[in-house]
C-alpha positions as CSV (number, residue, x, y, z in Angstrom):
1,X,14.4,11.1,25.6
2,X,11.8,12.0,22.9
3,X,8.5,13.3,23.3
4,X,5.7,12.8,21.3
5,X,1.7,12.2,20.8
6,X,0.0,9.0,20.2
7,X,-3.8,9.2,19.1
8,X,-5.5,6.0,19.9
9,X,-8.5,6.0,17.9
10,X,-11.9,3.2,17.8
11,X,-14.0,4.0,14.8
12,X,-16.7,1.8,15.8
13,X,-17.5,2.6,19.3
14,X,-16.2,6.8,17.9
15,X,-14.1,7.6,20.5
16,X,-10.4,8.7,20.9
17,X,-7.3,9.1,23.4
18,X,-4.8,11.6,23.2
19,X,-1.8,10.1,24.9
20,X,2.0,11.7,25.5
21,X,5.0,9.9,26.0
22,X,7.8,11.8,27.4
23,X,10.5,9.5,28.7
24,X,11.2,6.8,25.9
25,X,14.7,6.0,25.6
26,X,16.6,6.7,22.0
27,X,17.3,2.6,22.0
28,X,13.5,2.0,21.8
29,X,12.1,-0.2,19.2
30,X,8.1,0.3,17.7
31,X,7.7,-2.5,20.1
32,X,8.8,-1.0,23.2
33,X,6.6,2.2,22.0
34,X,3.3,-0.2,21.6
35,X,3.8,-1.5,25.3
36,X,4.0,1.9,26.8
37,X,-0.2,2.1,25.1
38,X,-1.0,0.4,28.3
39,X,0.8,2.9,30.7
40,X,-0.4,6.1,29.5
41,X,-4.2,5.7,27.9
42,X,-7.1,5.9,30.4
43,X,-9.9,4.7,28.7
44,X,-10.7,0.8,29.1
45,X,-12.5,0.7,25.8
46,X,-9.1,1.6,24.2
47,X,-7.2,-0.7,26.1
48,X,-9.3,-3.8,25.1
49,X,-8.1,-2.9,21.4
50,X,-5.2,-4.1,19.9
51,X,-2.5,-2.3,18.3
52,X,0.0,-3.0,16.0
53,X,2.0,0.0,14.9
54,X,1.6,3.3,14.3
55,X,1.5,5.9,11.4
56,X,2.2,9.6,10.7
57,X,-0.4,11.4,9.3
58,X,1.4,14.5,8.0
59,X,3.4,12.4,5.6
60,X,1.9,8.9,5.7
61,X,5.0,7.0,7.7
62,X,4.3,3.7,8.3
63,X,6.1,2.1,11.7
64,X,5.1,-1.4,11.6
65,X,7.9,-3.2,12.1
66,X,7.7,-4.4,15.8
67,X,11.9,-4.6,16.2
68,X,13.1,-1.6,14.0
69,X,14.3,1.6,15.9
70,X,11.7,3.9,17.0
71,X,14.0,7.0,16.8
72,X,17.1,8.4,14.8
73,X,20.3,7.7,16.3
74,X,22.7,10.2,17.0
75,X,25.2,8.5,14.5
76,X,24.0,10.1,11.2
77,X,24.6,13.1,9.8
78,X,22.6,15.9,12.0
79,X,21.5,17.7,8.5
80,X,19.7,14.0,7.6
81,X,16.2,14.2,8.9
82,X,15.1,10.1,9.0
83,X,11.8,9.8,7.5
84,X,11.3,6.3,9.0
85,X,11.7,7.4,13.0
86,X,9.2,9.2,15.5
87,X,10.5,12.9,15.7
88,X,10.3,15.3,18.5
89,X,6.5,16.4,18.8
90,X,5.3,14.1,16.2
91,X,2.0,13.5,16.5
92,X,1.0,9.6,15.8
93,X,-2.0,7.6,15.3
94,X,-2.2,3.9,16.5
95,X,-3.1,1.6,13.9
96,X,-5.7,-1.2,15.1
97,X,-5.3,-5.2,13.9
98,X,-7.2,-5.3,10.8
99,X,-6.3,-1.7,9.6
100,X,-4.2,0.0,7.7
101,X,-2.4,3.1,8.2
102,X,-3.7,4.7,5.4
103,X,-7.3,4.3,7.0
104,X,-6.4,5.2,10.6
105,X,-5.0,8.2,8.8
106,X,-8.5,9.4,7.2
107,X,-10.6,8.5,10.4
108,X,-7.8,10.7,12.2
109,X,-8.1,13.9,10.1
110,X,-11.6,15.0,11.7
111,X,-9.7,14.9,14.8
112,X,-5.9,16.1,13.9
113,X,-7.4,19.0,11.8
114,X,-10.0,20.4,15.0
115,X,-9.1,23.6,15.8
116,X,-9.2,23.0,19.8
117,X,-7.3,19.9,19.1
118,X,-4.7,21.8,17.4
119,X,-4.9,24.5,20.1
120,X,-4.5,22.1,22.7
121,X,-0.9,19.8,20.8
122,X,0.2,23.7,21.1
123,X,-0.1,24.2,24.6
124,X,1.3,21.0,25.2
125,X,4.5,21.8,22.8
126,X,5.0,24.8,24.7
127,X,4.3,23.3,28.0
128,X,7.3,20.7,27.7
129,X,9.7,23.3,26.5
130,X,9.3,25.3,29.4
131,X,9.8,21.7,31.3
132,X,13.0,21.0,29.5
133,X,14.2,24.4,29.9
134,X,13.7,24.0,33.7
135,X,15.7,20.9,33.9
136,X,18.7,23.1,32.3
137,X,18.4,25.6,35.1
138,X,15.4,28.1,34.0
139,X,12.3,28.9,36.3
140,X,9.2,26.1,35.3
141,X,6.4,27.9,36.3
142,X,3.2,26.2,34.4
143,X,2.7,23.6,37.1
144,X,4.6,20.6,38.4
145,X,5.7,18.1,36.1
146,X,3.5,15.3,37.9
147,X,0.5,17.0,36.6
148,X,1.8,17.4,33.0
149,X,3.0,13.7,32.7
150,X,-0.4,12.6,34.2
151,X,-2.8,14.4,31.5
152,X,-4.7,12.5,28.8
153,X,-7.4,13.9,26.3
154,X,-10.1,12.4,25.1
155,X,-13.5,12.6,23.4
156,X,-16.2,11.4,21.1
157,X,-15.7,11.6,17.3
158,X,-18.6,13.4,15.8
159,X,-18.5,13.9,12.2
160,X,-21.2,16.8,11.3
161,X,-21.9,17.7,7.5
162,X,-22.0,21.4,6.1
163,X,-22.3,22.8,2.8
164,X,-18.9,22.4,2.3
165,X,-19.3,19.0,2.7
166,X,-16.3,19.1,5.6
167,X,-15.7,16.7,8.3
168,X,-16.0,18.5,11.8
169,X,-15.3,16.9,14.6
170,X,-16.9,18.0,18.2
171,X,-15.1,16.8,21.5
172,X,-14.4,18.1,24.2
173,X,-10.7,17.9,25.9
174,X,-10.2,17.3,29.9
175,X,-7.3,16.6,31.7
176,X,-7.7,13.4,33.6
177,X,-5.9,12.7,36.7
């Protein structure tokens, strides 16, 4: 299994959902990765949207195609990194009908480049490697995994200027159970 973030985003209404998938199979497709949205996001007004791939803001990947791989197999060479697959702690954004991923990118970066959000994908991060490492036999001691698996963040986008002329973006971050 792979983990990684999804951010589910709605520009109009200037909200946003943090969502983490932990127990995708390696054979999933983009597909199987949009219909697991559903499962994991909390907030209705996000559900009513509808998504049709995903993209990588650190580099601009594109996943749109509904039926390609979502992840790297294990056949290539391990020193080949696959640009075109979901990685291990990636963090995603959700790309809406009638967008592209180039613009869900640039309403993202208020959000991705937050330094409480970053704070927070870095708690997280070290959260689920204490988690793996418990499966392989070492003490978990940050809480039970129920409670980790369960935990969505979420907020308002709020874009402030300054005389720098930067993007802010105040929200606050709650675990809901």
């Amino acid at each position: 299994y792979t983990q990684f973030f999804i951010l589910l985003l709605c520009p109009k209404s200037r909200i946003f959902e943090l969502i983490e998938i932990t127990d995708s199979p390696k054979t999933s497709t983009i597909s199987d990765i949009l219909h697991r949205i559903p499962e994991k996001c909390t907030d209705d007004r996000l559900l009513e949207k509808n998504y049709i791939g995903f993209c990588r803001p650190s580099d601009r990947t594109e996943f749109m195609n509904p039926t390609a791989p979502a992840f790297q197999s294990g056949e290539e060479d391990d020193d080949w990194i696959a640009t075109d697959s979901i990685r291990e702690d990636d963090v995603l954004v959700a790309i809406l009908r009638g967008s592209t991923g180039y613009e869900m990118s640039k309403i993202s970066k208020p959000i991705l480049r937050n330094s409480k959000f970053k704070d927070m994908i870095r708690r997280r991060r070290r959260s689920n490697y204490h988690r793996t490492k418990n499966r392989r036999g070492s003490t978990y001691t940050a809480g039970s995994e129920s409670d980790y698996d369960n935990m969505s963040f979420s907020g308002d986008i709020t874009v402030r200027s300054s005389k720098s002329k930067e993007s802010n973006c105040g929200q606050s971050f709650e675990s809901k159970n």
